[in-house]
VEXKOLBA-259541 format. One record per residue (C-alpha): residue number from 1; x, y, z; residue in one letter. Coordinates in Angstrom, 3 decimals. Example, Ala and Ser with C-alpha at 12.3 -4.5 7.8 and 13.67 -1.06 7.14 Angstrom:
2
<pt nr="1" X="12.300" Y="-4.500" Z="7.800" rest="A"/>
<pt nr="2" X="13.670" Y="-1.060" Z="7.140" rest="S"/>
This chain:
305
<pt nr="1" X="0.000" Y="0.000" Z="0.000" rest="X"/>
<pt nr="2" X="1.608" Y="3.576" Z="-0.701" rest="X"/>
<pt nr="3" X="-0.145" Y="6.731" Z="0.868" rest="X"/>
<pt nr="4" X="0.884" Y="10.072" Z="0.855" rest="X"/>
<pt nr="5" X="2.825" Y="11.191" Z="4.249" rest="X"/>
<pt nr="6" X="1.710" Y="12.590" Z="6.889" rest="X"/>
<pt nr="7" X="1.997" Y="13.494" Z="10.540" rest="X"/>
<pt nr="8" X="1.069" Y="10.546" Z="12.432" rest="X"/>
<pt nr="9" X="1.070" Y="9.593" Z="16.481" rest="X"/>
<pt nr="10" X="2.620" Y="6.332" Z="15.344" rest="X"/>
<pt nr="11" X="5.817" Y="8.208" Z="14.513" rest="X"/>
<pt nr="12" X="6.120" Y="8.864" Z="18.289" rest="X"/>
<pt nr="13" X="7.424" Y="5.532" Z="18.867" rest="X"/>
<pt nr="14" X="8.333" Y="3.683" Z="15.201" rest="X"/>
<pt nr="15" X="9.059" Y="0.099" Z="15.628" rest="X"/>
<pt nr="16" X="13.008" Y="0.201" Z="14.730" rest="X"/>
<pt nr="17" X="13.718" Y="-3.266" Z="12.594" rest="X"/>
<pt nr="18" X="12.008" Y="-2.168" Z="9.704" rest="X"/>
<pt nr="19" X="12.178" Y="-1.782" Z="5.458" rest="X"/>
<pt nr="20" X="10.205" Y="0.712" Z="3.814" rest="X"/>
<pt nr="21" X="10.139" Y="1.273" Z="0.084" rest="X"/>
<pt nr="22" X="8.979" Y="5.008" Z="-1.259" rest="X"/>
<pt nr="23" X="8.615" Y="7.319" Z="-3.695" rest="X"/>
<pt nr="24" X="9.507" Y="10.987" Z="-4.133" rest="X"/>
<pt nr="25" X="6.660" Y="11.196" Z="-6.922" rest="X"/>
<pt nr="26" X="7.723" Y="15.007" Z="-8.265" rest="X"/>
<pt nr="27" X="11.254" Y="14.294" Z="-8.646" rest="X"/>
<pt nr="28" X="11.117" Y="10.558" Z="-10.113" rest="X"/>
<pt nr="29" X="13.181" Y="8.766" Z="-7.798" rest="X"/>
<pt nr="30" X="12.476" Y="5.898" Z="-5.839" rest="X"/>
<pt nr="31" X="13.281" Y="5.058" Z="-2.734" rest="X"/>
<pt nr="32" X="14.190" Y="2.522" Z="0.699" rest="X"/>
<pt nr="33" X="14.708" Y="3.359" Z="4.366" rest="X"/>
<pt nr="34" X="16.072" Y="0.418" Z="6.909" rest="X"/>
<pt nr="35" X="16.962" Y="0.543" Z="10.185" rest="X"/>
<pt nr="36" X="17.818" Y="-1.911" Z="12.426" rest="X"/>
<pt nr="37" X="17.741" Y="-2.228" Z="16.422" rest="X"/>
<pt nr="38" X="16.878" Y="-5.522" Z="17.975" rest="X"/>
<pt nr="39" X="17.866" Y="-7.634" Z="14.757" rest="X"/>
<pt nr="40" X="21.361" Y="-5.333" Z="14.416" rest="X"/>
<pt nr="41" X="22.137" Y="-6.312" Z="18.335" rest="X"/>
<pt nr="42" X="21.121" Y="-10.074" Z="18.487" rest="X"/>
<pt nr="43" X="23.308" Y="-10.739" Z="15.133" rest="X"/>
<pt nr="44" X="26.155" Y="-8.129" Z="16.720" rest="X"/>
<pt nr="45" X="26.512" Y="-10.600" Z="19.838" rest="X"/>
<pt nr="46" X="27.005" Y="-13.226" Z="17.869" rest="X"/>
<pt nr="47" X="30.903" Y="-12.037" Z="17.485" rest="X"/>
<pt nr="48" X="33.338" Y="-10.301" Z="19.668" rest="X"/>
<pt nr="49" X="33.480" Y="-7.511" Z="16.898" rest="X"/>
<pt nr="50" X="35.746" Y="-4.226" Z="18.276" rest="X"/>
<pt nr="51" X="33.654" Y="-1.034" Z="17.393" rest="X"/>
<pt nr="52" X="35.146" Y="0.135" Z="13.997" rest="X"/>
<pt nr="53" X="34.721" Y="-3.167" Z="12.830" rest="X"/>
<pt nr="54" X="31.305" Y="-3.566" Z="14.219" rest="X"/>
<pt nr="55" X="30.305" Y="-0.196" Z="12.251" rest="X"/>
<pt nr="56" X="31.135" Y="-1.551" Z="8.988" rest="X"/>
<pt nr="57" X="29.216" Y="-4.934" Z="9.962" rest="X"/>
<pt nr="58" X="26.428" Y="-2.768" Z="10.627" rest="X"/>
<pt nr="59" X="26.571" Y="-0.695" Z="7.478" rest="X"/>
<pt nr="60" X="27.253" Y="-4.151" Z="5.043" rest="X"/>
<pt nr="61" X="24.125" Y="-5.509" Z="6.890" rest="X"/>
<pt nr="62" X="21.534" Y="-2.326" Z="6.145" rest="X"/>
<pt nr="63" X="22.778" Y="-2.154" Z="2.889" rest="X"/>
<pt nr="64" X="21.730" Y="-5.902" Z="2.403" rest="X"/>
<pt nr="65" X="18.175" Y="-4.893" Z="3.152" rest="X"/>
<pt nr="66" X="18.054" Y="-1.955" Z="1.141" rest="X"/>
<pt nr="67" X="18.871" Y="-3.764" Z="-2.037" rest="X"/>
<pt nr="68" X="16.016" Y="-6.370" Z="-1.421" rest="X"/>
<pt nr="69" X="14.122" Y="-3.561" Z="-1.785" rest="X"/>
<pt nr="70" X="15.031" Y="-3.262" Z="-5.494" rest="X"/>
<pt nr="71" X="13.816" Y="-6.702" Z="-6.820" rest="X"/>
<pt nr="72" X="11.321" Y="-9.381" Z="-6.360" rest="X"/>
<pt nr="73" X="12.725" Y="-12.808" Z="-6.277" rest="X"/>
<pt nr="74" X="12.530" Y="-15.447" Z="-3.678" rest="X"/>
<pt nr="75" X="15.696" Y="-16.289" Z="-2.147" rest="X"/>
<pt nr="76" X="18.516" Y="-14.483" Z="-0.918" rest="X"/>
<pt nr="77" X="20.727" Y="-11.428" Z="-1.440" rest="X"/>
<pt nr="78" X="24.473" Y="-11.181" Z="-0.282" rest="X"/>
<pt nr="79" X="26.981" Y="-8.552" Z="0.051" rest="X"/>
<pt nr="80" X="30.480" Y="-9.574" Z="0.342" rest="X"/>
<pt nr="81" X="34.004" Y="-7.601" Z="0.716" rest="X"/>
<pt nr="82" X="36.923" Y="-9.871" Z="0.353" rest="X"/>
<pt nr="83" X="40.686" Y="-8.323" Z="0.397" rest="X"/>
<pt nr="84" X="44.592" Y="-9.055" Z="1.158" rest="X"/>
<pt nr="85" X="44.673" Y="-6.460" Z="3.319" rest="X"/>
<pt nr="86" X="43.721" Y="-6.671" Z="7.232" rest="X"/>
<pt nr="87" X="39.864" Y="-6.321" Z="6.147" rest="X"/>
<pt nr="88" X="39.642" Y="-10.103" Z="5.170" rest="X"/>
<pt nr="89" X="35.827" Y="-10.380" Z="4.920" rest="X"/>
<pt nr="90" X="32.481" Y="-8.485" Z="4.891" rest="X"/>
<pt nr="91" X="29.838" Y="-10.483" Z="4.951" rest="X"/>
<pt nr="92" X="26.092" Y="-9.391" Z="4.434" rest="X"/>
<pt nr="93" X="22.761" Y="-10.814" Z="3.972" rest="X"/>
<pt nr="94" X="19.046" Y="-10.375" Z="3.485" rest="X"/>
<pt nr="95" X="16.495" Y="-12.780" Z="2.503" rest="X"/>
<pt nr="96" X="13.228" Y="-11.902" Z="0.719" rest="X"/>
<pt nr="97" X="10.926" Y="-12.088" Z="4.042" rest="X"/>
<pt nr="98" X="13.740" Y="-9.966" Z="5.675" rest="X"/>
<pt nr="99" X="15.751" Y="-12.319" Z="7.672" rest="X"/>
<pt nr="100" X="19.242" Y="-10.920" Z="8.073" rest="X"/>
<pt nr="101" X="23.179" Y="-12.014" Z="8.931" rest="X"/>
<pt nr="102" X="26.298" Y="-11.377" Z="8.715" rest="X"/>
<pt nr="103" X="29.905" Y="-12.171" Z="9.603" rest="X"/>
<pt nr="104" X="33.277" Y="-9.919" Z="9.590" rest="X"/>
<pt nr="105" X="36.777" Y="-11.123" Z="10.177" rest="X"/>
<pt nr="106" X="40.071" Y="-9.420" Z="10.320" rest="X"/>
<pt nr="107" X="43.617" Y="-10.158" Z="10.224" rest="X"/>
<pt nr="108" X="46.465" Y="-8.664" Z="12.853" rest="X"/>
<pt nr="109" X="45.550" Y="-6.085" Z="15.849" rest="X"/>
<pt nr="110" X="41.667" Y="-4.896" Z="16.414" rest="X"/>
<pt nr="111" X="40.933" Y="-2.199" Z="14.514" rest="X"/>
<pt nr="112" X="40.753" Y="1.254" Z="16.570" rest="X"/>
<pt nr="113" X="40.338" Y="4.020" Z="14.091" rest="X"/>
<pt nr="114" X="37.699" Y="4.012" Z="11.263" rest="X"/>
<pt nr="115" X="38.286" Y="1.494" Z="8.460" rest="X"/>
<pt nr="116" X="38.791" Y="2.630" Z="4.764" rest="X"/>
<pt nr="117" X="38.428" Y="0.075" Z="2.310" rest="X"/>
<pt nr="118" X="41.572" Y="-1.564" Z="0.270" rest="X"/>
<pt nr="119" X="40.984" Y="0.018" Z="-3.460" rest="X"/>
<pt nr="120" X="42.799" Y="-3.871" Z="-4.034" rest="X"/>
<pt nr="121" X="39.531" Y="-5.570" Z="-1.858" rest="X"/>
<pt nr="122" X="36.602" Y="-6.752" Z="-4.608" rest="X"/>
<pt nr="123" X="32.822" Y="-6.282" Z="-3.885" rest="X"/>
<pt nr="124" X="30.030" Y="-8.457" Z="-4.977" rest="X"/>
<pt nr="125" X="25.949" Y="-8.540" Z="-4.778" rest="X"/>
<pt nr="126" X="24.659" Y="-11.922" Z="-4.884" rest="X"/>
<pt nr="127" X="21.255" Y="-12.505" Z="-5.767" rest="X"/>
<pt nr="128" X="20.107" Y="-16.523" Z="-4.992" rest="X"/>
<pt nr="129" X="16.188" Y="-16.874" Z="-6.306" rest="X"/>
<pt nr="130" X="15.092" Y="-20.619" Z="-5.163" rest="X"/>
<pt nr="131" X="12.349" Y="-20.181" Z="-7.206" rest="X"/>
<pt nr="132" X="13.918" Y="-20.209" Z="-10.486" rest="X"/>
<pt nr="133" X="17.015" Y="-22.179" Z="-9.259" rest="X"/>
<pt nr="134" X="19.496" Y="-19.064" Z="-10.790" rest="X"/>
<pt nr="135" X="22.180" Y="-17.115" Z="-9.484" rest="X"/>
<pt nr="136" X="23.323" Y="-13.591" Z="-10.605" rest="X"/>
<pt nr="137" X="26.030" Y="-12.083" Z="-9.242" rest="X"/>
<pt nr="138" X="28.310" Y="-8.751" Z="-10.338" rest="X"/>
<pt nr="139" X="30.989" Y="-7.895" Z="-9.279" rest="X"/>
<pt nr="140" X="33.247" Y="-4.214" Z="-8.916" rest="X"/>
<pt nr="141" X="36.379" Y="-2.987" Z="-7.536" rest="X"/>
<pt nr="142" X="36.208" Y="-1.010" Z="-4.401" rest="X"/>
<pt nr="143" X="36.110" Y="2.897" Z="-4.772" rest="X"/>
<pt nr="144" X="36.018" Y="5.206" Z="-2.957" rest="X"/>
<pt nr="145" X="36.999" Y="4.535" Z="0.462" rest="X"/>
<pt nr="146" X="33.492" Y="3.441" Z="2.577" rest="X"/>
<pt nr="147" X="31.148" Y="1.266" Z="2.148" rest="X"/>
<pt nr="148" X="28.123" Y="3.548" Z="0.708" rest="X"/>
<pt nr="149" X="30.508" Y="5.033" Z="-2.347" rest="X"/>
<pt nr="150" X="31.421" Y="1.568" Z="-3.204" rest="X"/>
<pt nr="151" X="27.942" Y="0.251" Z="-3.793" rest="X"/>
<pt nr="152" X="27.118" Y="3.374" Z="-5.454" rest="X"/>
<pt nr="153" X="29.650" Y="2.569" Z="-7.975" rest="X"/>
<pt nr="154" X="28.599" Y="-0.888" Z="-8.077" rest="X"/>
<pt nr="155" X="25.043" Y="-0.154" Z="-9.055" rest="X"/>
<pt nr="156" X="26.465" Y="2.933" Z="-12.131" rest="X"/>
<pt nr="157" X="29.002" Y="0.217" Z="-13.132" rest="X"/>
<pt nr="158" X="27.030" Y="-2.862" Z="-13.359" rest="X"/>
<pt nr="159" X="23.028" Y="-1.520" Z="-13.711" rest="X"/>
<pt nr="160" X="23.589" Y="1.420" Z="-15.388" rest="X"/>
<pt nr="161" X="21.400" Y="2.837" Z="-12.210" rest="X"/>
<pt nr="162" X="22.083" Y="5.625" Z="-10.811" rest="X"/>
<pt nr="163" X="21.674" Y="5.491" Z="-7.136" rest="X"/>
<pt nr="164" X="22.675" Y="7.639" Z="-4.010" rest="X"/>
<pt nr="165" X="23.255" Y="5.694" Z="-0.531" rest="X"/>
<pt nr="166" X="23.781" Y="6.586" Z="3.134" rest="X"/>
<pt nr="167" X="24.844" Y="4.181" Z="6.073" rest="X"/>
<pt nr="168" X="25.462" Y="4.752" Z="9.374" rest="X"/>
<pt nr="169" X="25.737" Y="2.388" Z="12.640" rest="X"/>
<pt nr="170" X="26.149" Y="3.694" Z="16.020" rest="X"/>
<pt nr="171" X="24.471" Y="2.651" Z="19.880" rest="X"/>
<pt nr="172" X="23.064" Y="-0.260" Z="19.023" rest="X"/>
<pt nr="173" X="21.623" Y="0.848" Z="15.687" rest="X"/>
<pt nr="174" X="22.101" Y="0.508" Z="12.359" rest="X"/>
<pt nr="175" X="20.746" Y="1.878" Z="8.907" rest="X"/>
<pt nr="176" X="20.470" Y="3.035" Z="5.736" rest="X"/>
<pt nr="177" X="18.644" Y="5.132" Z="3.074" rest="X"/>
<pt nr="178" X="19.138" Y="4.449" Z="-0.709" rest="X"/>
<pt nr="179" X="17.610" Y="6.658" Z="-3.864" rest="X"/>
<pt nr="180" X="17.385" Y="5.189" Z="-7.173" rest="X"/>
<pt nr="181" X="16.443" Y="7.376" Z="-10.294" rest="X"/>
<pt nr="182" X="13.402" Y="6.491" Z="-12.485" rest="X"/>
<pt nr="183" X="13.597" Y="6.713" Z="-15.860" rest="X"/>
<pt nr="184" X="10.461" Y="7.836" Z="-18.360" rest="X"/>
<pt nr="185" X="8.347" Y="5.357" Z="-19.887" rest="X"/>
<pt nr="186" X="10.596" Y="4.792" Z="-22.929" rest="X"/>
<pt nr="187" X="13.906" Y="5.245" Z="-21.375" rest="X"/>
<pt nr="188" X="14.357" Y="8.761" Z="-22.029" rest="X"/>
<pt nr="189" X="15.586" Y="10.003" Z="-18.713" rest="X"/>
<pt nr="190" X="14.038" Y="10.854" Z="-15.664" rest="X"/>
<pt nr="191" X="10.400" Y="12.645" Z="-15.151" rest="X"/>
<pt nr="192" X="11.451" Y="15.210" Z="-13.814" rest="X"/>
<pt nr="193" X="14.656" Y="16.958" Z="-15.418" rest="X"/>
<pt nr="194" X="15.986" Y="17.931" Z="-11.789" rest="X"/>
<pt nr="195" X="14.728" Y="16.102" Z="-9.837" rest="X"/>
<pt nr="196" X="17.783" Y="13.865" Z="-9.220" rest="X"/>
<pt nr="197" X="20.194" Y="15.903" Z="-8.367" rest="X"/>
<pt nr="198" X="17.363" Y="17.896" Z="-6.152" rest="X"/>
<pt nr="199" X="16.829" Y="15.068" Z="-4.542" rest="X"/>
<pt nr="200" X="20.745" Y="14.219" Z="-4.155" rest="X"/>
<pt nr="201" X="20.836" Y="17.849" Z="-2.225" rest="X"/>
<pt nr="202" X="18.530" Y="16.945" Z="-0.108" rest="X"/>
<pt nr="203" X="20.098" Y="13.614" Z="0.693" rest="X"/>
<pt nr="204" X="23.478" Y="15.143" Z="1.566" rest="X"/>
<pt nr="205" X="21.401" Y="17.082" Z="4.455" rest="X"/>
<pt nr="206" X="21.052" Y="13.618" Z="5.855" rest="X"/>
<pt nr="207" X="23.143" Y="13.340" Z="9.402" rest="X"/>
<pt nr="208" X="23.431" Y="9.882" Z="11.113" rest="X"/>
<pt nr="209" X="22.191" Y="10.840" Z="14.028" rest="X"/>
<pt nr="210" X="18.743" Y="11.513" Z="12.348" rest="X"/>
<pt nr="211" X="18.971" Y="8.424" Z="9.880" rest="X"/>
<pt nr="212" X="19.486" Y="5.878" Z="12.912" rest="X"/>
<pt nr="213" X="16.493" Y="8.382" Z="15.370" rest="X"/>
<pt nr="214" X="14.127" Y="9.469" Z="13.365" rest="X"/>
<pt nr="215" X="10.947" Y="7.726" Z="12.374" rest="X"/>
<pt nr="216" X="10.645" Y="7.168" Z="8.691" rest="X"/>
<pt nr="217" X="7.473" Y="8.991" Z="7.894" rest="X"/>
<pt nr="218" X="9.015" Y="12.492" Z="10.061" rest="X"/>
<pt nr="219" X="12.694" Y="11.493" Z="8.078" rest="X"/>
<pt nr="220" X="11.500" Y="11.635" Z="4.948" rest="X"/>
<pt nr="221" X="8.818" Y="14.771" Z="5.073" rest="X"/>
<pt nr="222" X="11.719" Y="16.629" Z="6.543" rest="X"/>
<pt nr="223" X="14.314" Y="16.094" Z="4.215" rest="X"/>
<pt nr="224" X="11.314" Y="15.625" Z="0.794" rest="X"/>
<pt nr="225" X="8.535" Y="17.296" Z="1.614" rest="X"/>
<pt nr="226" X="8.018" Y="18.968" Z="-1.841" rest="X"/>
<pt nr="227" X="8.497" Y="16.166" Z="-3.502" rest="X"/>
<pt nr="228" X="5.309" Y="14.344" Z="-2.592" rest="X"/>
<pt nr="229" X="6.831" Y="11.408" Z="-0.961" rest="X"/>
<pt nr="230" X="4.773" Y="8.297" Z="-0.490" rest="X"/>
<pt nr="231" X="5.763" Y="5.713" Z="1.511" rest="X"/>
<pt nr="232" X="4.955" Y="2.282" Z="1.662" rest="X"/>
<pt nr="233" X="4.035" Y="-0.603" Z="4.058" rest="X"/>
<pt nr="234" X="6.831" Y="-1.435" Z="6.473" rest="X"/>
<pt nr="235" X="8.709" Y="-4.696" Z="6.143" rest="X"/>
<pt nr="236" X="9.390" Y="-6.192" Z="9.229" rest="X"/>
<pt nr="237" X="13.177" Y="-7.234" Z="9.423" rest="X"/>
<pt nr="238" X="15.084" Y="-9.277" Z="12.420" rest="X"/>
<pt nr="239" X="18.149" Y="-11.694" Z="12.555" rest="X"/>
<pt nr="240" X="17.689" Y="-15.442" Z="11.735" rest="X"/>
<pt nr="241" X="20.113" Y="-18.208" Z="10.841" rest="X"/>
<pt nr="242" X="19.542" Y="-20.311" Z="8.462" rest="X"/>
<pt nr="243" X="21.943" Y="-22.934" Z="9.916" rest="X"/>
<pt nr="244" X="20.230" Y="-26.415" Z="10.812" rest="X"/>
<pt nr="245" X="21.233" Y="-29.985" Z="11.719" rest="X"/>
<pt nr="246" X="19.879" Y="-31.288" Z="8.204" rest="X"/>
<pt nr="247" X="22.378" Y="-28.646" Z="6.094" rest="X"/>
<pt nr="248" X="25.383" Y="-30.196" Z="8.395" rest="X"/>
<pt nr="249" X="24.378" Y="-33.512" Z="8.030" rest="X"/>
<pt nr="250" X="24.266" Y="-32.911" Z="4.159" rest="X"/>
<pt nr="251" X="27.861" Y="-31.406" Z="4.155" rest="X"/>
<pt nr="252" X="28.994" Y="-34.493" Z="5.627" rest="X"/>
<pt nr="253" X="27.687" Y="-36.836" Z="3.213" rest="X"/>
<pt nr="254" X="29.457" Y="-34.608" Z="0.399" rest="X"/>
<pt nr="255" X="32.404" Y="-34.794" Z="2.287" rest="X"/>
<pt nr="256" X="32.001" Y="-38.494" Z="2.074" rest="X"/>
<pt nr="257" X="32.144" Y="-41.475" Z="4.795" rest="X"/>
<pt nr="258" X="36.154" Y="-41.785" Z="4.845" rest="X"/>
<pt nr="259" X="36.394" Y="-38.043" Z="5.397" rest="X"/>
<pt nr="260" X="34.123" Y="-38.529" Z="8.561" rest="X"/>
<pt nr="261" X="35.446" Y="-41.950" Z="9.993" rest="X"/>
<pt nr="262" X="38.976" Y="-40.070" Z="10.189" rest="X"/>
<pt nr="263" X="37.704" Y="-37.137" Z="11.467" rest="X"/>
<pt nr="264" X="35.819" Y="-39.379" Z="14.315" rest="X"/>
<pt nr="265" X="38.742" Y="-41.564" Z="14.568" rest="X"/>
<pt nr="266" X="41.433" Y="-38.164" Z="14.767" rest="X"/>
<pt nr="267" X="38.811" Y="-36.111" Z="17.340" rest="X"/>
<pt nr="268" X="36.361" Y="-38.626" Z="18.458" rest="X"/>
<pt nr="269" X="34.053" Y="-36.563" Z="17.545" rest="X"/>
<pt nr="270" X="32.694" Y="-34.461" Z="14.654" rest="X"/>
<pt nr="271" X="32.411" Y="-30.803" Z="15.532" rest="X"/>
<pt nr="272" X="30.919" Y="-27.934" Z="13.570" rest="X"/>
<pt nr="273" X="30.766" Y="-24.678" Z="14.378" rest="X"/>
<pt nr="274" X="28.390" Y="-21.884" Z="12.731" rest="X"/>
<pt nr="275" X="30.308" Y="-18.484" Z="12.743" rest="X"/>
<pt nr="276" X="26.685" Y="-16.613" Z="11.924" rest="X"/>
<pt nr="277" X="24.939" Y="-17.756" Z="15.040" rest="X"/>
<pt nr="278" X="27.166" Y="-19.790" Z="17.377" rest="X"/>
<pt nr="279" X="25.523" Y="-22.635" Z="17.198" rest="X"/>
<pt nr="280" X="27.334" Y="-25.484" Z="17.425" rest="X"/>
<pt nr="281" X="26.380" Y="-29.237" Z="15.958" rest="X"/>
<pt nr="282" X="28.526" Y="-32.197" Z="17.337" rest="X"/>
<pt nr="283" X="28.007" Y="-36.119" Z="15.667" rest="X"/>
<pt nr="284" X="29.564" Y="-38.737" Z="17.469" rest="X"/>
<pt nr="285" X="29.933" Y="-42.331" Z="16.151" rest="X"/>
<pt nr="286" X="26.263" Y="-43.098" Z="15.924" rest="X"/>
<pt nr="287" X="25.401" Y="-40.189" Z="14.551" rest="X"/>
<pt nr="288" X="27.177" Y="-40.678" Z="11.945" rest="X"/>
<pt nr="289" X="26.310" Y="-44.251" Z="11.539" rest="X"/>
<pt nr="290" X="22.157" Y="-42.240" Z="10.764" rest="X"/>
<pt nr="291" X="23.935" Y="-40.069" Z="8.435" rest="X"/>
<pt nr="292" X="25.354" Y="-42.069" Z="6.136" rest="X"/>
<pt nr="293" X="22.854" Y="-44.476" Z="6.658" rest="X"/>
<pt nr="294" X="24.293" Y="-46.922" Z="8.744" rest="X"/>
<pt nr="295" X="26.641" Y="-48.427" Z="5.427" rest="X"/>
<pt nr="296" X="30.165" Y="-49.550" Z="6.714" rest="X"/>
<pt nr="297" X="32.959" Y="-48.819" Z="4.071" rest="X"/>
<pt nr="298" X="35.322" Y="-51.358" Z="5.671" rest="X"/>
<pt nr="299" X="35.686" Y="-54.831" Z="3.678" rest="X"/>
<pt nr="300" X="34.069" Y="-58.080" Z="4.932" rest="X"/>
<pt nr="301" X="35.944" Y="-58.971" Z="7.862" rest="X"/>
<pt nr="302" X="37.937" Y="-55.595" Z="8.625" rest="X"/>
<pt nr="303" X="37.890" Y="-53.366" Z="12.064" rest="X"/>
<pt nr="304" X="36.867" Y="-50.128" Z="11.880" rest="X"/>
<pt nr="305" X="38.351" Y="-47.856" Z="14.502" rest="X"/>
């Protein structure tokens, strides 16, 4: 449902894990706002991540749920940040029914200051629909030193879409607020002449402070209200792993039985740990025996330690 904005006694106290898709009708530009509290914190406490690292978590895992807000597909949608440098890995997803995680690691000495990206790092969006069974993914360099600037240049570089992104994390919050222009019926730019670089202004006004505080329907008149901005149903968003016994239990049998008995027969034990939740899944003899269905590789007569 979209509605024109308004004041409204809801804004008072805005739930705060949340996606909301808009438009800024006069200008032609669409639009998504996400921020998230409880989901951001849960998924944070998952890892012992210092605070300049945690920002950037925070920021990779907005932007994650602002780019669902750009397609329909069923499945999943990944950011990822790999480099040589001490920034090893940013890790970022959403699903389509807003389930969200995420995972950073770094090499050498916590992180004190704030991080800017290796120009030498590569960033990819990873779209998974299980629908259709297909996998897209593209691929950039990193420019431009943070986070926002390099997925700006990833969506001019490899959709041609010009697009205008802020991120912020901070106390427990995190966020973000993307613009996309719209082009005419026919491809022939956008409705309204100006209206993207109007709306670009406007954007820059944007503080973090207000992106990770404000409710979305006093955010947005306050930075668009001549643009006619209309806003639409929220999304609810939270942290969820998808981590289960069956996916381990399916690694294992593509690792194959003789990669399990000498793991049991090195550890005693098989032991797997997921680095998104913490959840661990341990498989002793017998349950590996149920896994691979009870079948003994060992020749007619042989002991199998």
């Amino acid at each position: 449902m979209t509605e024109p904005l308004r004041h409204d006694a809801r804004a008072l106290n805005p739930p705060n894990d949340v996606l909301h898709r808009f438009q800024l009708e006069r200008a032609g530009v669409r639009g998504a706002f996400v921020r998230l509290e409880r989901g951001w914190q849960d998924l944070r406490s998952n890892g012992d991540y210092p605070p300049a690292l945690g920002e950037l978590l925070g920021q990779a895992v907005a932007a994650s749920a602002l780019f669902t807000s750009t397609i329909k597909f069923d499945g999943r949608l990944s950011v990822q940040l790999q480099g040589q440098g001490p920034l090893r890995l940013l890790f970022a997803e959403c699903t389509h029914d807003g389930s969200v995680r995420g995972i950073a690691r770094w090499s050498g000495a916590p992180p004190v200051a704030p991080i800017r990206l290796d120009p030498e790092a590569r960033l990819a969006i990873t779209i998974e629909n299980r629908v259709t069974d297909t996998r897209y993914q593209g691929l950039v360099p990193v420019e431009g030193g943070d986070l926002a600037h390099a997925f700006e240049n990833y969506f001019e570089r490899s959709e041609q879409l010009p697009s205008r992104i802020v991120l912020a994390e901070a106390h427990g919050r995190c966020g973000g607020l993307l613009l996309q222009q719209v082009a005419r019926e026919g491809g022939k730019g956008a409705a309204d002449d100006d209206g993207w670089n109007r709306a670009g202004h406007l954007l820059a006004t944007l503080t973090p402070r207000e992106l990770l505080e404000l409710a979305p329907e006093v955010l947005l008149l306050r930075l668009f209200h001549d643009e006619d901005v209309r806003l639409q149903s929220a999304q609810p968003l939270a942290f969820a792993c998808t981590c289960s016994r069956e996916r381990v239990e399916a690694m294992l049998r593509s690792l194959g039985r003789g990669e399990a008995d000498a793991t049991l027969a090195e550890q005693g034990s098989i032991e797997v740990h997921c680095e998104f939740c913490n959840r661990r899944y341990v498989f002793d003899d017998n349950d590996v025996n149920d896994v691979f269905g009870a079948t003994d590789p060992s020749p007619p007569g042989a002991t199998r330690h």
